[in-house]
N, C-alpha and C positions, 0 to 999 in steps of 0.2 A: 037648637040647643045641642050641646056636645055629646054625642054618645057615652056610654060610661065608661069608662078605663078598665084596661082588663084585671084580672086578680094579683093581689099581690099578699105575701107570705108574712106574716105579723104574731109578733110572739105576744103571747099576752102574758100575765101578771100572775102568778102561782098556778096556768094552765099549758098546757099543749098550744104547740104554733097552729094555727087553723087561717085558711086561707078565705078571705072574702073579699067582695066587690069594692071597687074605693069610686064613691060619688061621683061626679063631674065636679070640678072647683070653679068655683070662680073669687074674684075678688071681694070682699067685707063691705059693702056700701053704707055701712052707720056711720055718721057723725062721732069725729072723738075730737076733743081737745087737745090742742097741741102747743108745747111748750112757746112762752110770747116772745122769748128773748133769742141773741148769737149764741146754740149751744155750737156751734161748730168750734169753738175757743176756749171751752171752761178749766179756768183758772180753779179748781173746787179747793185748794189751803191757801191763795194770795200770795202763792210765790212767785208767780210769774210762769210757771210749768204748765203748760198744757196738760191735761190729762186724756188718757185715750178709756174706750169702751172694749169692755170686753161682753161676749156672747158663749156660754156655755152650755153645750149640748149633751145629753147623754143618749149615747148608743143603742141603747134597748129602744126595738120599735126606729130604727134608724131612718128607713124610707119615710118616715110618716114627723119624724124630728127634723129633718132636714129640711122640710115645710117651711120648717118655725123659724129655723135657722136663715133661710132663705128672707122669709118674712121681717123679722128681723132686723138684716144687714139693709135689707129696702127700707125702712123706716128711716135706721141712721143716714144712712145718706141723702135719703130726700134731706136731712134737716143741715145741710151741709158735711156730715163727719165725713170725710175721706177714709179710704179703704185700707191708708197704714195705718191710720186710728182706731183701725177695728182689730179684735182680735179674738178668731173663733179657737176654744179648747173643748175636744171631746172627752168623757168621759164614761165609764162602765153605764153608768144607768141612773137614774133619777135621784136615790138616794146617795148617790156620790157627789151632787150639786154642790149642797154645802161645802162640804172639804174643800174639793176645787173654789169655790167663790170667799170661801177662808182666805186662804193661801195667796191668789191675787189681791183679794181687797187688803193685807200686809203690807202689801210692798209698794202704797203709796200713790201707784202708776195712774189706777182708774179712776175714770168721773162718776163710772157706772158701771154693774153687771148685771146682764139679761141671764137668766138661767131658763133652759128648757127642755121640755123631752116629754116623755108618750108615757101612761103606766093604765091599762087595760085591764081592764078587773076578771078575772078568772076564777077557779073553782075554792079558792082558802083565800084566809083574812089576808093572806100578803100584801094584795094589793091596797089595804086602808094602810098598815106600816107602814111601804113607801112612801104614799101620797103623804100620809100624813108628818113623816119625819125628814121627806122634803121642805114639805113648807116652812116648819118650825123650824128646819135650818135655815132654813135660805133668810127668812125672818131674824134669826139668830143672829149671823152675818152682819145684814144691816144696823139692826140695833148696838152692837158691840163694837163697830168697826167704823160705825160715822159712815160708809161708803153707803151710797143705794145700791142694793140685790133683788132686782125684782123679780118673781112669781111665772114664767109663762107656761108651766108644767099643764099638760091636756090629762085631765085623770076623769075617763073615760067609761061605762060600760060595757061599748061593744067597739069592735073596730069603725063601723061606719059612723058612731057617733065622733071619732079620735081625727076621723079625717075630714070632716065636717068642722071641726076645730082647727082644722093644719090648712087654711086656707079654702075652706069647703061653706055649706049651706049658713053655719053659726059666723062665721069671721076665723080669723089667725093670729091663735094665743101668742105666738111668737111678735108678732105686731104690735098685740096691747103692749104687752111684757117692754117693747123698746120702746113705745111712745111713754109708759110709765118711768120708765127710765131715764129719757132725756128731762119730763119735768122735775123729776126729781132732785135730778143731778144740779138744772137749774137752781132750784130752791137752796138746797145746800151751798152752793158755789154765792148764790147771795146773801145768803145767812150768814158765810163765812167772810163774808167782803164788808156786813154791817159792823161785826165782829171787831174788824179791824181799824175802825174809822172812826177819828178822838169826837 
Protein backbone atom coordinates (compact mmCIF):
# COMPACT_ATOMS: atom_id res chain seq x y z
CA UNK A 1 0.00 0.00 0.00
CA UNK A 2 1.05 3.71 -0.87
CA UNK A 3 2.65 5.56 1.80
CA UNK A 4 0.77 8.64 2.75
CA UNK A 5 1.29 11.75 0.95
CA UNK A 6 3.03 14.45 2.58
CA UNK A 7 0.98 17.57 3.97
CA UNK A 8 -0.68 19.89 2.29
CA UNK A 9 -2.12 23.47 3.32
CA UNK A 10 -6.11 23.56 3.30
CA UNK A 11 -8.28 26.41 4.20
CA UNK A 12 -11.07 25.64 5.94
CA UNK A 13 -14.57 27.10 6.23
CA UNK A 14 -14.92 30.24 8.78
CA UNK A 15 -11.39 28.89 10.34
CA UNK A 16 -7.59 29.36 10.06
CA UNK A 17 -5.56 27.32 7.23
CA UNK A 18 -4.11 24.24 9.35
CA UNK A 19 -2.24 21.81 7.61
CA UNK A 20 -2.86 18.04 7.77
CA UNK A 21 -2.08 14.57 6.21
CA UNK A 22 -4.08 13.83 2.88
CA UNK A 23 -4.78 9.85 2.89
CA UNK A 24 -3.45 7.52 0.27
CA UNK A 25 -6.24 7.65 -2.78
CA UNK A 26 -7.13 5.18 -4.55
CA UNK A 27 -9.82 4.66 -7.12
CA UNK A 28 -13.92 4.33 -5.78
CA UNK A 29 -14.65 0.45 -6.54
CA UNK A 30 -18.61 0.75 -5.91
CA UNK A 31 -20.93 -0.19 -8.45
CA UNK A 32 -22.86 2.94 -10.13
CA UNK A 33 -25.22 2.98 -12.81
CA UNK A 34 -24.42 4.42 -15.93
CA UNK A 35 -26.36 6.29 -18.38
CA UNK A 36 -27.92 3.24 -21.17
CA UNK A 37 -27.83 5.33 -24.12
CA UNK A 38 -24.97 7.70 -26.96
CA UNK A 39 -24.59 10.48 -24.47
CA UNK A 40 -21.66 11.42 -26.50
CA UNK A 41 -24.34 13.33 -28.92
CA UNK A 42 -27.14 14.86 -26.92
CA UNK A 43 -29.31 16.69 -28.78
CA UNK A 44 -31.17 18.01 -25.20
CA UNK A 45 -33.90 20.84 -27.36
CA UNK A 46 -34.22 18.59 -30.88
CA UNK A 47 -32.49 21.02 -32.96
CA UNK A 48 -29.96 19.25 -34.20
CA UNK A 49 -27.17 21.18 -31.80
CA UNK A 50 -25.15 19.21 -30.06
CA UNK A 51 -24.73 20.38 -26.55
CA UNK A 52 -21.42 20.36 -24.60
CA UNK A 53 -20.72 19.81 -20.57
CA UNK A 54 -19.69 22.00 -18.54
CA UNK A 55 -17.65 21.23 -15.10
CA UNK A 56 -17.55 24.13 -12.46
CA UNK A 57 -15.10 24.39 -9.80
CA UNK A 58 -14.68 26.56 -7.00
CA UNK A 59 -11.35 27.60 -5.68
CA UNK A 60 -11.47 27.42 -1.96
CA UNK A 61 -9.73 24.21 -0.80
CA UNK A 62 -8.25 24.14 -4.52
CA UNK A 63 -5.67 21.09 -4.19
CA UNK A 64 -8.49 19.01 -2.86
CA UNK A 65 -11.27 20.44 -5.74
CA UNK A 66 -9.11 19.65 -8.51
CA UNK A 67 -9.75 15.89 -7.45
CA UNK A 68 -13.24 16.45 -8.36
CA UNK A 69 -12.37 18.22 -11.27
CA UNK A 70 -10.11 15.79 -12.39
CA UNK A 71 -12.67 13.11 -11.48
CA UNK A 72 -15.05 14.49 -13.33
CA UNK A 73 -13.59 15.24 -16.79
CA UNK A 74 -12.58 11.05 -16.39
CA UNK A 75 -16.13 10.12 -16.26
CA UNK A 76 -17.16 12.30 -19.24
CA UNK A 77 -14.99 10.86 -21.32
CA UNK A 78 -14.95 7.33 -20.58
CA UNK A 79 -18.67 7.91 -21.77
CA UNK A 80 -17.48 9.26 -25.04
CA UNK A 81 -17.65 13.27 -24.51
CA UNK A 82 -14.58 14.56 -26.11
CA UNK A 83 -12.39 17.08 -24.50
CA UNK A 84 -13.79 20.27 -26.68
CA UNK A 85 -17.08 19.18 -25.21
CA UNK A 86 -15.98 19.90 -21.85
CA UNK A 87 -15.74 22.90 -20.41
CA UNK A 88 -14.03 23.55 -16.96
CA UNK A 89 -14.93 27.37 -15.21
CA UNK A 90 -13.46 28.13 -11.88
CA UNK A 91 -14.86 30.15 -9.61
CA UNK A 92 -14.20 32.11 -5.87
CA UNK A 93 -15.70 29.34 -3.76
CA UNK A 94 -18.54 27.07 -3.45
CA UNK A 95 -21.18 29.53 -2.84
CA UNK A 96 -20.47 31.05 -6.17
CA UNK A 97 -21.52 27.72 -8.00
CA UNK A 98 -24.92 28.87 -8.67
CA UNK A 99 -24.30 32.13 -10.28
CA UNK A 100 -21.64 30.60 -12.48
CA UNK A 101 -24.07 27.38 -13.31
CA UNK A 102 -26.97 30.35 -13.80
CA UNK A 103 -25.22 32.08 -16.42
CA UNK A 104 -24.11 29.01 -18.53
CA UNK A 105 -27.18 27.14 -18.21
CA UNK A 106 -28.70 30.78 -20.18
CA UNK A 107 -27.02 30.53 -22.94
CA UNK A 108 -28.56 27.28 -24.33
CA UNK A 109 -25.05 25.66 -25.04
CA UNK A 110 -25.07 22.83 -22.13
CA UNK A 111 -26.49 19.18 -21.84
CA UNK A 112 -25.29 19.37 -18.33
CA UNK A 113 -23.35 21.02 -15.40
CA UNK A 114 -21.26 19.32 -12.88
CA UNK A 115 -20.60 21.85 -9.98
CA UNK A 116 -17.85 21.12 -7.35
CA UNK A 117 -15.71 22.21 -4.78
CA UNK A 118 -14.37 21.46 -0.88
CA UNK A 119 -16.33 23.61 2.17
CA UNK A 120 -14.54 22.18 5.60
CA UNK A 121 -16.27 23.12 8.56
CA UNK A 122 -14.44 25.19 10.91
CA UNK A 123 -14.93 27.21 14.07
CA UNK A 124 -18.58 29.45 13.15
CA UNK A 125 -21.78 28.47 11.42
CA UNK A 126 -20.21 29.58 8.02
CA UNK A 127 -19.74 26.66 6.94
CA UNK A 128 -23.66 25.36 7.12
CA UNK A 129 -24.32 28.88 4.89
CA UNK A 130 -22.10 27.81 2.21
CA UNK A 131 -22.95 24.20 2.04
CA UNK A 132 -26.30 24.91 2.52
CA UNK A 133 -26.89 27.93 -0.05
CA UNK A 134 -24.91 25.87 -2.57
CA UNK A 135 -27.05 23.25 -2.77
CA UNK A 136 -30.24 25.28 -2.89
CA UNK A 137 -28.56 27.01 -5.75
CA UNK A 138 -27.26 24.64 -7.68
CA UNK A 139 -30.93 22.87 -7.19
CA UNK A 140 -32.31 26.37 -8.02
CA UNK A 141 -30.54 26.36 -11.36
CA UNK A 142 -31.87 23.04 -12.46
CA UNK A 143 -35.39 23.42 -11.60
CA UNK A 144 -35.71 26.85 -13.35
CA UNK A 145 -33.46 26.41 -16.16
CA UNK A 146 -34.77 22.91 -17.51
CA UNK A 147 -30.63 22.28 -17.74
CA UNK A 148 -29.29 19.42 -15.20
CA UNK A 149 -26.93 21.16 -12.42
CA UNK A 150 -25.66 18.55 -10.53
CA UNK A 151 -24.40 18.45 -6.60
CA UNK A 152 -20.65 17.12 -6.40
CA UNK A 153 -19.86 19.84 -3.47
CA UNK A 154 -17.50 17.60 -0.50
CA UNK A 155 -18.90 19.45 2.78
CA UNK A 156 -16.79 17.99 4.92
CA UNK A 157 -15.68 17.90 8.86
CA UNK A 158 -12.23 17.56 8.84
CA UNK A 159 -9.70 17.74 5.93
CA UNK A 160 -8.98 14.01 5.86
CA UNK A 161 -12.59 13.30 5.69
CA UNK A 162 -12.60 16.07 2.20
CA UNK A 163 -9.93 14.03 0.77
CA UNK A 164 -11.31 10.73 1.33
CA UNK A 165 -14.22 12.25 -0.72
CA UNK A 166 -11.76 13.86 -3.70
CA UNK A 167 -10.85 10.34 -4.81
CA UNK A 168 -9.80 8.88 -1.43
CA UNK A 169 -11.17 5.92 1.11
CA UNK A 170 -15.25 7.16 0.49
CA UNK A 171 -15.09 7.43 -3.62
CA UNK A 172 -14.97 10.88 -5.79
CA UNK A 173 -17.83 13.27 -5.40
CA UNK A 174 -16.58 14.88 -8.55
CA UNK A 175 -17.38 11.32 -10.18
CA UNK A 176 -20.96 10.89 -8.91
CA UNK A 177 -21.65 14.46 -9.62
CA UNK A 178 -20.73 13.66 -13.66
CA UNK A 179 -22.16 10.14 -13.88
CA UNK A 180 -25.35 12.03 -12.46
CA UNK A 181 -25.05 14.27 -14.87
CA UNK A 182 -24.74 12.40 -18.13
CA UNK A 183 -28.18 10.39 -16.95
CA UNK A 184 -29.71 13.23 -16.47
CA UNK A 185 -28.84 14.96 -19.45
CA UNK A 186 -29.94 11.62 -21.12
CA UNK A 187 -33.41 11.77 -19.57
CA UNK A 188 -34.11 15.37 -20.56
CA UNK A 189 -32.71 15.15 -24.09
CA UNK A 190 -35.44 12.11 -24.26
CA UNK A 191 -38.14 13.62 -22.68
CA UNK A 192 -37.47 16.39 -24.98
CA UNK A 193 -37.41 14.21 -28.21
CA UNK A 194 -41.02 12.52 -26.90
CA UNK A 195 -42.13 15.95 -26.68
CA UNK A 196 -41.57 16.57 -30.15
CA UNK A 197 -43.09 13.56 -31.85
CA UNK A 198 -46.88 13.67 -33.43
Amino acid sequence: MAGRAPKRRVIQQGAGARAGATPALRRDTAQRSSPSGDVSRIDREGDGQVRKFAIIAARFNERITKRLVDGAASVLASHGIPPRDVEVCWVPGSFELPQAAGHLAATGRYAAIVCVGVVIRGQTPHFEHVAREAASGIQHVALTSGVPATFGVVTALSEEQAWDRAGGEVGNRGEEAAEAALEMAEFVARVAKRGKTP
